[in-house]
ZAMARGU-4260 file (C-alpha; in steps of 0.2 Angstrom, whole numbers, plus 5000, padded with zeros to 4 digits):
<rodrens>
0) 5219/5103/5020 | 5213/5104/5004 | 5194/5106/5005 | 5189/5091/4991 | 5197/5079/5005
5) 5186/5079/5015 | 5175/5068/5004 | 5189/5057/5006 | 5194/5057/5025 | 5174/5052/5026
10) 5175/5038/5011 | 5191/5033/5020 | 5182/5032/5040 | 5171/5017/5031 | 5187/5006/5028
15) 5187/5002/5047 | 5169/4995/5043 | 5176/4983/5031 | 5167/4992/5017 | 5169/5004/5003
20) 5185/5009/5007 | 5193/5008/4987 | 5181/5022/4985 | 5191/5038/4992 | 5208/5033/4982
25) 5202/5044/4969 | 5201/5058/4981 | 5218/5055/4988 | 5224/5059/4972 | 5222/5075/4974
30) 5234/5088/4985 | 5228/5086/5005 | 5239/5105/5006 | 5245/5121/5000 | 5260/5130/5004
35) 5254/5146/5014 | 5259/5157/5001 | 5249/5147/4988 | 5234/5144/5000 | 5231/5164/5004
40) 5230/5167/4984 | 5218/5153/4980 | 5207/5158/4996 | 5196/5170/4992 | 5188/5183/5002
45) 5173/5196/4999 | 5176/5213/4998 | 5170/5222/5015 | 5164/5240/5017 | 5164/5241/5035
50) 5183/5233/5034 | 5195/5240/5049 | 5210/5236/5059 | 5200/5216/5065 | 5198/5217/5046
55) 5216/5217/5041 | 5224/5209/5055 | 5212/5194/5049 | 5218/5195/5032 | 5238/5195/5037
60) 5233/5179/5047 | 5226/5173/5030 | 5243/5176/5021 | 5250/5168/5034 | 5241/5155/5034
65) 5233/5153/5049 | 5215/5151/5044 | 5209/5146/5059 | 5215/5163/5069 | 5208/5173/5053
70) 5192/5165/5056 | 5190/5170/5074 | 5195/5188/5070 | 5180/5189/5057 | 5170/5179/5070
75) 5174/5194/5081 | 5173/5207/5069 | 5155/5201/5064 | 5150/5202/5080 | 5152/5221/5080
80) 5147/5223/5061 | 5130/5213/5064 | 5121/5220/5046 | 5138/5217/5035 | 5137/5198/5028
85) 5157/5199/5022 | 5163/5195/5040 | 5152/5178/5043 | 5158/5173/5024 | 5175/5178/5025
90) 5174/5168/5043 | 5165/5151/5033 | 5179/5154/5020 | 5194/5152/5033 | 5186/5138/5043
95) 5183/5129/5025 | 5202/5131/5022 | 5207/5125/5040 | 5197/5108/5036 | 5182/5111/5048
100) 5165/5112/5036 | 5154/5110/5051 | 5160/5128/5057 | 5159/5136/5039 | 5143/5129/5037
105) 5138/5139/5054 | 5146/5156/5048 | 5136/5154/5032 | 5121/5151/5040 | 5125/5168/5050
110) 5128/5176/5033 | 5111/5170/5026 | 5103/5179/5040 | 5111/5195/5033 | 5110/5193/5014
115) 5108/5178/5000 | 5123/5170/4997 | 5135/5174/4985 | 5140/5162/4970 | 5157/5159/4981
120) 5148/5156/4997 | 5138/5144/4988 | 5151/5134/4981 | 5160/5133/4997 | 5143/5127/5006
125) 5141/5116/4991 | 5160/5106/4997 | 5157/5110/5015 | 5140/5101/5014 | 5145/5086/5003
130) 5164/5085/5017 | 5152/5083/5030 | 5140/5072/5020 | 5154/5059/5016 | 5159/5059/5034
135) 5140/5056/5043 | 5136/5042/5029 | 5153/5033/5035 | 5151/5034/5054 | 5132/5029/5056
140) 5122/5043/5051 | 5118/5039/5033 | 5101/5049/5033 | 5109/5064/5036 | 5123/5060/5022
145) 5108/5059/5013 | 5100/5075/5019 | 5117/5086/5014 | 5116/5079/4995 | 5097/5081/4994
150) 5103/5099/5000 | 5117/5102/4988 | 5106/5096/4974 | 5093/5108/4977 | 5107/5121/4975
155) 5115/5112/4959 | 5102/5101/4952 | 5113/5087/4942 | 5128/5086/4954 | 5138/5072/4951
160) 5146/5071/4967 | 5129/5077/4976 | 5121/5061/4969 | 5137/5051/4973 | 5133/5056/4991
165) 5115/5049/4989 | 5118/5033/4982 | 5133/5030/4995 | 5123/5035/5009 | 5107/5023/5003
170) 5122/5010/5001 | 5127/5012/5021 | 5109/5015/5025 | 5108/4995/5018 | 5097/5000/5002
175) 5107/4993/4991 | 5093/4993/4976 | 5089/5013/4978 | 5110/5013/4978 | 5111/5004/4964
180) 5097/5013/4953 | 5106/5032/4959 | 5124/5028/4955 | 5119/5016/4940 | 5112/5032/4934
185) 5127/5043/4937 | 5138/5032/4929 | 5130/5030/4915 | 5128/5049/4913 | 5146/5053/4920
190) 5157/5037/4916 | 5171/5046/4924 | 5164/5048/4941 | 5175/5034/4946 | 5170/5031/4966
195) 5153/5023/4961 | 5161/5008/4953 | 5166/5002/4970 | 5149/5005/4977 | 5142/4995/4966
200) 5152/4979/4965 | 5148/4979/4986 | 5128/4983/4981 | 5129/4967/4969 | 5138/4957/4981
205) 5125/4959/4996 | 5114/4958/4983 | 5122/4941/4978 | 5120/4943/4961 | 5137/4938/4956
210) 5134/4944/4936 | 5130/4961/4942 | 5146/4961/4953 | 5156/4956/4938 | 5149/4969/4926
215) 5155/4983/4939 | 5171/4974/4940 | 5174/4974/4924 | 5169/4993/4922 | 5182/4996/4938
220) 5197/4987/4931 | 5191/4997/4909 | 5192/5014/4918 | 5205/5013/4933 | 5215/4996/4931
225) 5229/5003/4942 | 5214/5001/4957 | 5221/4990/4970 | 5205/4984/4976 | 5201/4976/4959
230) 5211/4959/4964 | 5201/4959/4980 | 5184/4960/4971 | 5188/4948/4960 | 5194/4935/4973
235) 5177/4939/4981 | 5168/4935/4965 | 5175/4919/4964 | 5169/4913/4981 | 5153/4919/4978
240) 5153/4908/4961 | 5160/4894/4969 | 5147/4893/4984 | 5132/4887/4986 | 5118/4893/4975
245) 5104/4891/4985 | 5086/4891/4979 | 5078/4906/4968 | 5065/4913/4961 | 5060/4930/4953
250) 5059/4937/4969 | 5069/4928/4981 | 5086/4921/4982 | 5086/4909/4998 | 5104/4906/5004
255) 5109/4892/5017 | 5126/4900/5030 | 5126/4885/5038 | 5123/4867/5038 | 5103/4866/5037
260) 5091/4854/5036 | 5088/4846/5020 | 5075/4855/5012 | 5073/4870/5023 | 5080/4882/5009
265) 5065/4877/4999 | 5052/4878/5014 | 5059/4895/5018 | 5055/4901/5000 | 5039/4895/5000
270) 5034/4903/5016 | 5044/4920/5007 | 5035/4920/4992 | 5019/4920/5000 | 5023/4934/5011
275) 5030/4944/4992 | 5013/4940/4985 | 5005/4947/5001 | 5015/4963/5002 | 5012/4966/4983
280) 4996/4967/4983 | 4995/4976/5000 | 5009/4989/4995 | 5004/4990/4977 | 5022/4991/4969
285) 5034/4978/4974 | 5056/4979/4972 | 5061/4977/4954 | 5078/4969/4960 | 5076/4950/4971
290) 5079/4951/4989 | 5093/4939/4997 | 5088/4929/5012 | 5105/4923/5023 | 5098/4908/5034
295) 5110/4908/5049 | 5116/4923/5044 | 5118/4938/5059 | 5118/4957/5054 | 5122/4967/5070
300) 5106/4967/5079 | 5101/4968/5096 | 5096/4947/5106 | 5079/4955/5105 | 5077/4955/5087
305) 5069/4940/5079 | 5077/4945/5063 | 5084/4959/5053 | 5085/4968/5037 | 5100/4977/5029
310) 5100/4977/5011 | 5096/4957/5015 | 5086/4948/5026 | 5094/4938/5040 | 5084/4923/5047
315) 5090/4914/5060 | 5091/4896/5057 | 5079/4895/5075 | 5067/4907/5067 | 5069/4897/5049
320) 5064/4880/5055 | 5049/4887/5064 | 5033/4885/5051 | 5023/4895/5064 | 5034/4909/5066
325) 5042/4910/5048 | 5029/4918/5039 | 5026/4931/5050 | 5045/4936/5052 | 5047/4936/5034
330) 5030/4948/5029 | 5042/4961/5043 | 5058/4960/5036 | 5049/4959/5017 | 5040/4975/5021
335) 5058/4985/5027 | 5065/4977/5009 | 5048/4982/5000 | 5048/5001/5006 | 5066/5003/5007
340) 5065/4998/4984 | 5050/5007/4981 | 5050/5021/4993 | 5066/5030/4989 | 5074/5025/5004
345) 5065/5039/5011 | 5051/5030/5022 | 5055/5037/5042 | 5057/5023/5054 | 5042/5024/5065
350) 5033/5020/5049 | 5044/5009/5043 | 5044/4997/5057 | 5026/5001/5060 | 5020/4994/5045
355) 5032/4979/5047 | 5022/4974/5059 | 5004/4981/5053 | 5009/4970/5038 | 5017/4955/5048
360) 4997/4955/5057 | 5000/4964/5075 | 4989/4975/5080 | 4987/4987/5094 | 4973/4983/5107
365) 4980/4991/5120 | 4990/5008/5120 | 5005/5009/5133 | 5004/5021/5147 | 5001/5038/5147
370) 5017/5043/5157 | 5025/5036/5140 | 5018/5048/5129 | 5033/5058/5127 | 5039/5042/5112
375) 5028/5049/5102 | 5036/5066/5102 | 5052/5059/5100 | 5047/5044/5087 | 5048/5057/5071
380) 5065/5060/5074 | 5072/5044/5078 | 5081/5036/5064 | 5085/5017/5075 | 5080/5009/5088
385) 5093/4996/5089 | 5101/5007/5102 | 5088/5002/5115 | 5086/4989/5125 | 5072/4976/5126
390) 5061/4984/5136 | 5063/5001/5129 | 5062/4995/5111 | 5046/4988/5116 | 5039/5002/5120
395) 5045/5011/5102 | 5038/4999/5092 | 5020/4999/5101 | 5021/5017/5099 | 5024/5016/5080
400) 5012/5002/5078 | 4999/5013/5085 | 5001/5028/5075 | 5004/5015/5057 | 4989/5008/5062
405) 4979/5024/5063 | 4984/5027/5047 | 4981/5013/5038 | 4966/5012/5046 | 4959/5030/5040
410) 4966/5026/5025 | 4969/5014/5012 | 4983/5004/5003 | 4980/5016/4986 | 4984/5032/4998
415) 5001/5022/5005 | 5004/5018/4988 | 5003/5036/4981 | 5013/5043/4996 | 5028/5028/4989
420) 5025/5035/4972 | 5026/5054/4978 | 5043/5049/4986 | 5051/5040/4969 | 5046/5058/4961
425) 5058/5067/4975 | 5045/5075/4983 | 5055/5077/5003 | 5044/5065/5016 | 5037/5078/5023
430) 5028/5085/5008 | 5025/5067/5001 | 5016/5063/5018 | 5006/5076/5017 | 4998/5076/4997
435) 4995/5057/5001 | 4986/5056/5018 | 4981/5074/5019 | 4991/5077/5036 | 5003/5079/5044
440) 5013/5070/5057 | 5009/5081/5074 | 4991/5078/5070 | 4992/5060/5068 | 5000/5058/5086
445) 4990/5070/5093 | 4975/5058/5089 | 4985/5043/5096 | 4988/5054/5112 | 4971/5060/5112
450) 4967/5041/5116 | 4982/5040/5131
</rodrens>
């Protein structure tokens, strides 16, 4: 398989989702194949000085092409040539030709152990990373989509695919705004990257802004009008334009799904603003683009949420016609929306949802257990919690709230508002975190612990 589709195969996996499934046809275009006499002269392997009989019979597996057999004779033969890093590359190459990047990209870490990279084992970590990117940002794991393109583009500042990557795996991650600021860019810089046009019509339509969606239309059909998703678009335009407006502002765009009371669309804006004017002058930046509100409307979320946020906010008509209840909801999901536009997409998920709730007015009185203290260890790595149940999901946002809160209250809103700043500059979370609030992560929990 021809390395470049893998990019596809993972732009394709998001077509069962009922996403961005135009977006790999331009990949398809290319040749998924080689003939084996073809594929053995484009392959290319280092030279070797501690080359031998594994040595060759790996290389008349190549011509042969049986890539992946090749690859488990270098695999051997490294394994006996421990200090030579021509057996683990040669192994990446033939892995990378079998269609397996996760295995070449395990044979060149071997290899880096041994000796920096060569220019061709950096181009073919460079298409094994984005191959594996594609396919985590398609099948639920858009964080470490995001990860392999920060990764390519540390290698290859400026790559257009690299930031493709990015701004597809914001897209899936439901950061719509941060999508649409990356791939705005890229096209604008490489018109003829043509899989971000897609991405963008789907950004401005859970957006709702039907005008962005028909500029991206219209840029689809000018550079690719034999696309087969343009008629589709294009009937989806027209239902949005034909629906109900719904009440907006600046801000806010309030949107009834269902048949609501008269009136409510108005009351739920008025409770929204108020919660945007709150957060703005809490968070010190605020989204440049206005965030949807879908009344009635259900992203997939757990009974237990009260509301959710992906790229939009969706308030359950229950929780919309509740005045004691509304405002609170909505200063939660405003904060996701808030730090998923001005921090990069970037900000972890115990501090995501901890703020949500610091800013939604919880506090933590009581810390849970200390037989539970092991959330805390885990809490840095976890990137959702709408895997768990209620009583287990419970115990994660405490956890979160507690740690947020001890933050915010060493701290103030101009240290959270630097650390926002340092990620839009592209500093990594890490390093971000630690110019802003002058610690680390471990630290901060082991205060929380401390307190167990």
């Amino acid at each position: 398989m021809h390395r470049s589709s893998w990019i596809a195969l993972g732009l394709v996996a998001l077509a069962i989702a009922g996403g961005f499934w135009l977006v790999s046809r331009h990949y398809r275009k290319q040749p998924v194949a080689f003939e084996a006499s073809t594929r053995s002269e484009v392959l290319a392997l280092p030279s070797n000085p501690t080359a031998g009989p594994i040595w060759d019979s790996a290389v008349t597996l190549v011509h042969l092409g049986d890539f992946q057999g090749a690859a488990k004779l270098f695999a051997k033969g490294g394994s006996q040539s421990a200090a030579d890093a021509a057996w683990p590359q040669a192994e990446a190459e033939c892995w990378a030709a079998s269609g397996l990047p996760d295995s070449a990209l395990s044979a060149l870490e071997r290899c880096l152990l041994i000796a920096p990279l060569s220019a061709q084992a950096l181009a073919t970590r460079r298409t094994c990373r984005l191959g594996v990117g594609f396919t985590m940002a398609s099948t639920g794991q858009p964080w470490k989509g995001r990860q392999l393109g920060q990764a390519v583009l540390q290698d290859f500042p400026g790559d257009s695919e690299a930031t493709l990557l990015l701004g597809y795996s914001q897209a899936m991650d439901g950061n719509s705004g941060s999508a649409e600021t990356l791939l705005g860019r890229l096209v604008q810089e490489h018109p003829g990257v043509l899989q971000a046009y897609p991405i963008l019509v789907q950004c401005a339509f859970w957006r709702g802004d039907a005008e962005a969606a028909k500029h991206w239309i219209n840029e689809l059909t000018a550079r690719d009008p034999s696309s087969m998703g343009i008629s589709a678009f294009r009937q989806k335009l027209q239902a949005m334009q034909s629906n109900h407006a719904g009440v907006a502002s600046h801000d806010l765009r309030i949107v009834c799904q269902l048949t609501c009371p008269f009136g409510l669309e108005s009351e739920v804006m008025e409770s929204a603003q108020t919660a945007w004017n709150f957060l703005a002058s809490q968070i010190g930046s605020q989204p440049t683009l206005p965030v949807n509100i879908l009344i009635g409307g259900h992203a997939v979320a757990p009974e237990w949420a009260a509301a959710s946020f992906d790229g939009q906010v969706h308030l359950p008509l229950e929780a919309a016609s509740d005045p004691s209840r509304r405002e609170t909801i909505l200063r939660h999901e405003l904060t996701h929306a808030f730090l998923a536009a001005v921090g990069a997409g970037h900000v972890p998920l115990w501090l995501n949802e901890g703020l949500a709730q610091y800013y939604q007015g919880a506090r933590c009185t009581k810390l849970p257990n200390a037989a539970s203290a092991d959330w805390l260890d885990s809490l840095e790595t976890r990137k959702t919690f709408l895997d768990l149940d209620e009583e287990r999901a419970e115990l994660a946002y405490n956890y979160s709230l507690a740690v947020s809160q001890e933050l915010m209250e060493l701290h103030t809103s101009t240290t959270l508002a630097k650390y926002l700043e340092n990620l839009q500059n592209g500093l990594n979370e890490p390093e971000a975190f630690q110019k802003a609030f002058g610690d680390d992560y471990p630290h901060l929990s082991a205060r929380i612990r401390a307190r167990l």
